[in-house]
N, C-alpha and C positions, 0 to 999 in steps of 0.2 A: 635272741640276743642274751648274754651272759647277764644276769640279775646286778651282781656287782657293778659291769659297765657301768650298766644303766643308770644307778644310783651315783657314780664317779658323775656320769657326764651331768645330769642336775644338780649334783652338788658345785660342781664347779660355776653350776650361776651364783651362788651360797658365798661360796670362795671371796669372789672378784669384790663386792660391794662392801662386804663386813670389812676383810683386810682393808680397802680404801678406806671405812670410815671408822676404824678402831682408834684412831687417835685424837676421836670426837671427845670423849671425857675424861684424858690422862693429860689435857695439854699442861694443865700446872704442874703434875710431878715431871713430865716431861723437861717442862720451863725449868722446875727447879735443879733436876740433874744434870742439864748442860747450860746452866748459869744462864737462862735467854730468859725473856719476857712472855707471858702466856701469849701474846698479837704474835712474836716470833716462832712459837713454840706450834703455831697455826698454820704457818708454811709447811707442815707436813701432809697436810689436807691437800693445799696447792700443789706439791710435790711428786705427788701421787696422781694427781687427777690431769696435771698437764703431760706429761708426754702420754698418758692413757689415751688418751682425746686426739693427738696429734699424732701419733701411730696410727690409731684405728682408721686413719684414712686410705691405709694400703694394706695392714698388716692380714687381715683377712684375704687377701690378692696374693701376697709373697706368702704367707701359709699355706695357702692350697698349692702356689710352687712347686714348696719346698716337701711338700707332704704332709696332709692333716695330721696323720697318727702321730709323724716323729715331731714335727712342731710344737702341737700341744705335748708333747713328751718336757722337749727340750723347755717349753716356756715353765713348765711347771718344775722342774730341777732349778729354773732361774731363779724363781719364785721360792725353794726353798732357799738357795744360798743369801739372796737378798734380804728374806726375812730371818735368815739369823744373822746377817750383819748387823741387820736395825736392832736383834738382841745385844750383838754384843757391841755395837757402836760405843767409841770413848770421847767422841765430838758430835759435836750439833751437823757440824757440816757432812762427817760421814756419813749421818742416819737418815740426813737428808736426800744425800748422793742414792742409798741404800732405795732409801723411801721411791725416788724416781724411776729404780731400775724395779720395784716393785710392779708399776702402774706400767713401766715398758710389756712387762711380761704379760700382763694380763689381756693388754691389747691382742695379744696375739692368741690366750684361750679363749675369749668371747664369743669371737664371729665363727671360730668353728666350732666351738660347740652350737650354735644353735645353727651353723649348715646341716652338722649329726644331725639335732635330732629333726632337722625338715626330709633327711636321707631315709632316715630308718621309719619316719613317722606316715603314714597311710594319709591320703593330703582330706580326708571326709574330717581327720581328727588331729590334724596338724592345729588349727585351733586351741583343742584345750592341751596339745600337749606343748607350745608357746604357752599360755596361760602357767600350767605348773613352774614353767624354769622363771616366770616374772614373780610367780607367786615366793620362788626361792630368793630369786634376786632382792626381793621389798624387807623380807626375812633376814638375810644380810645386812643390808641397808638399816633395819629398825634396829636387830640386837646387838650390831656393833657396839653403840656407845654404852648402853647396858651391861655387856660382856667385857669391853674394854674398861669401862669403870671398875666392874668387880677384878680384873686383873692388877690395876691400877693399885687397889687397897693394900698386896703385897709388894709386887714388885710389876710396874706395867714391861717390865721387856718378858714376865711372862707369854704375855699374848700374844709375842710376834717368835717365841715356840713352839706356843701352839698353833699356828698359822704353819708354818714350816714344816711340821709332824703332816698336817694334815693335806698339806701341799706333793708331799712326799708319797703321802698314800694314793692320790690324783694320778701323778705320774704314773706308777707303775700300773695303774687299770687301764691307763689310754682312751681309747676311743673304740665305740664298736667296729665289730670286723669290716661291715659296707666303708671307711673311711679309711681301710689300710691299702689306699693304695698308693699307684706308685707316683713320682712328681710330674704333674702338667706343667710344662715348663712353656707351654703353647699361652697360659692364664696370661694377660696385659691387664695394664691400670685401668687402661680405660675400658676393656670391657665390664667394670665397676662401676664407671663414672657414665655409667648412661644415663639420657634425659629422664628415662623415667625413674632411676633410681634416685637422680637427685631430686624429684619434684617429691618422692617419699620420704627423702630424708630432707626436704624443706617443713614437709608437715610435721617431721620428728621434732626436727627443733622448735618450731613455733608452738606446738603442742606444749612440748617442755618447757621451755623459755616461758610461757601465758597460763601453763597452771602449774606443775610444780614449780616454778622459778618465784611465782609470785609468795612463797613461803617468807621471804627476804622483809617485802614489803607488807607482810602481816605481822611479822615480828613487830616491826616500828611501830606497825597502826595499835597492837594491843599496848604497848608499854606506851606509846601519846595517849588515846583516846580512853584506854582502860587501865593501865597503873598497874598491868601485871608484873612480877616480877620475875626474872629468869627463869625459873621453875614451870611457873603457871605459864612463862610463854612457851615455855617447850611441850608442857603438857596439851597445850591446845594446836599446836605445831604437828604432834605426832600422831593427831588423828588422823591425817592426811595419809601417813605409810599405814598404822594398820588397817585400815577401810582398805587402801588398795592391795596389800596382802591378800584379805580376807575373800577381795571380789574377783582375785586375777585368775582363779578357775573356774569360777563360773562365766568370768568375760570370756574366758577361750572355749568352752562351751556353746556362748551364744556367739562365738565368730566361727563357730563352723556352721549354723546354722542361717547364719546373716549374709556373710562375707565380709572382708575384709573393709573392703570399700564403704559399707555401711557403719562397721564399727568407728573406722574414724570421723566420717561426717555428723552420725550421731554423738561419740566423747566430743568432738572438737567445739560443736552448737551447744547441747546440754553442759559440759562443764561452764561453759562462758558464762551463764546466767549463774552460780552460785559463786565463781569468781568476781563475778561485780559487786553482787548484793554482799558478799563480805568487805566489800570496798567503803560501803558505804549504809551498812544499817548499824544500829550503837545499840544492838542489845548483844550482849557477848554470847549467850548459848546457842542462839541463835546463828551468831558466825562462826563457832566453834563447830558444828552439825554442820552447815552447809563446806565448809572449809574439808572435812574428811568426806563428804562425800562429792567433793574433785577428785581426790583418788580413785572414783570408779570410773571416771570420764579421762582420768589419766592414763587407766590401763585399759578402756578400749580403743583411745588411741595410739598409744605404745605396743598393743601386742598386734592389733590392727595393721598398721603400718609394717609390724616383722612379718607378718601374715602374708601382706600382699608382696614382699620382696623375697620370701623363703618357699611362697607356696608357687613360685614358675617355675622354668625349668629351664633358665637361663645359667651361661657354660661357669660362672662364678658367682655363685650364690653366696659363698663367702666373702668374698671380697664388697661386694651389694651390701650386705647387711655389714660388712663392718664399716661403710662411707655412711650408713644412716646410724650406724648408733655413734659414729665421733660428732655428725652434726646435732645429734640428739645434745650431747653433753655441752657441744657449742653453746648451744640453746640457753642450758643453764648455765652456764658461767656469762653469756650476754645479757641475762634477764636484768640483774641488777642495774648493770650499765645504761639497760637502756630506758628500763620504768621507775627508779627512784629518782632522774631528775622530773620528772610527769610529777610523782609523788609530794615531791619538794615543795611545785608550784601551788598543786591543791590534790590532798591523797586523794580523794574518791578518781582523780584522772590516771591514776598509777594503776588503778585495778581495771577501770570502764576501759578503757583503749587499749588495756590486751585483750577484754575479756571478746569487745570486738575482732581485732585483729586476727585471734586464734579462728571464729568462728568465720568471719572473710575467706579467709588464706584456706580454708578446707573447706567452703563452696566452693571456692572458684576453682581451686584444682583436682576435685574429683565429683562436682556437679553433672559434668557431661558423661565422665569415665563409665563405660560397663564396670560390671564388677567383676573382674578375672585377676587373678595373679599379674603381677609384671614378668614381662618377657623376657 
């Protein structure tokens, strides 16, 4: 396979998370040049992240369609024009508009690139090479706001240039040769929506929803119980992405070696206990340490779970993995909703009754299971 490809298709996990979250530390210059308040200037997060989430429920289905090579082509030409719109947007509401057609596009390179690389990848070392594209994706995810911030300093519609530049380069690599083919137009929704896909994409979301989601309600616990201040709470915050960076290749390493199946019931048990005890012990270094190493128990559930849905050999493997990462993201954007009232009544139950939950919810649904790929 072409070296270049290769690099396009894991850069484009790189792509998807950073652009979603570059507009984590420009919200006030944001705020200030279209006259809106930093809370409104926050819906660009929302923006981006909701039809992301809410396409992914098919888009990986209608991409395989319509044709991997050209779709990802197409989303990624979307993806430049949308992000120079949000450059040269002259209103809040266009950049917004801009912002949404962002997060549509993305829905649609997600799921196939990681079909690629389960196509191309040899299934003994499908493992760590899931592991590298999460290790890209956390990478994304961490230096967005850092990188956005430093664009910020001159002019933040800098950064949604260079998103565009680099979107453009995506495009024209495409996808390796094994994914030019021609449209299965035979692909249905529902051979996406099978029982077992969705019983993978229940452990996706509850995974995410029970340890990264719980980010939300440690925010609160440091600034009640410890008096940090925005800074200090972010710095103890993003222990959490880079632990899981750091661990997401050697987690796909020990899931070739594990399987799949293992990997999630061990993240899903193990992270539960350092999700609790940060619920509820008052020495800060203490919670700071155990809080970042939930991102290792995050990304053996998260690549776990792609593992067991990309490593069968079931007729839409795209479409599979793109119903488990929308439920994934469901996950997070339900965590709040559902653990800061628990939180309210008495914190320590905000963190104990995911930390159970999480660890419940992946006994009971892969305690009996062999350890094979989904069908």
């Amino acid at each position: 396979m072409n070296r270049g490809v290769t690099v396009a298709l894991y850069a484009g996990g790189f792509l998807g998370p950073f652009a979603g979250g570059i507009t984590t530390s420009m919200l006030p210059e944001l705020g200030a040049d279209f006259g809106v308040s930093t809370q409104v200037a926050s819906y660009s997060l929302t923006a981006y992240l909701v039809p992301f989430a809410a396409l992914m429920l098919f888009s990986g289905t209608l991409g395989a369609r319509w044709g991997a090579e050209r779709s990802v082509r197409v989303a990624y030409l979307v993806y430049v024009v949308s992000s120079a719109a949000c450059a040269l947007a002259t209103t809040y509401p266009l950049f917004l508009a801009a912002r949404a057609v962002q997060g549509g596009a993305n829905a649609f390179t997600t799921p196939l690139l990681l079909a690629a690389i389960a196509t191309v990848t040899p299934p003994e070392r499908l493992g760590r090479a899931l592991g590298l594209y999460a290790s890209l994706q956390a990478a994304g995810q961490t230096s967005a706001p850092l990188l956005g911030g430093v664009a910020a300093e001159a002019n933040w519609r800098y950064a949604f240039i260079g998103v565009a530049i680099v979107s453009a380069g995506l495009a024209l690599a495409g996808l390796p040769e094994q994914m030019r083919e021609k449209q299965r137009t035979h692909l249905t929704l529902r051979s996406a929506w099978r029982p077992s896909v969705l019983r993978a994409g229940w452990l996706a979301m509850v995974g995410w929803a029970c340890l990264g989601g719980m980010s939300v309600l440690l925010a609160l616990r440091a600034e009640e119980t410890f008096g940090l201040s925005a800074a200090e709470r972010g710095l103890v915050l993003t222990g959490f992405g880079v632990v899981g960076l750091l661990s997401a290749r050697p987690v796909g390493r020990a899931i070739d070696r594990i399987g799949g199946r293992r990997a999630v019931l061990i993240g899903s048990v193990a992270g539960a206990v350092p999700v609790a005890l940060v619920g509820t012990l008052t020495w800060l270094p203490a919670v700071a340490v155990l809080w970042a190493l939930t991102g290792i128990s995050a990304q053996l559930v998260l690549t776990g779970v792609n593992s067991l849905v990309l490593g069968g050999d079931g007729p839409n493997r795209a479409g599979a993995v793109s119903v488990v990462q929308s439920l994934r993201f469901t996950g997070a954007a339900a965590s709040p909703l559902a653990f800061t009232p628990l939180y309210q009544v008495e914190p320590w139950l905000g963190f104990v009754i995911p930390a159970a939950f999480v660890s419940t919810s992946a006994v009971l649904v892969l305690g009996r299971q062999k350890d094979k790929p989904l069908p």
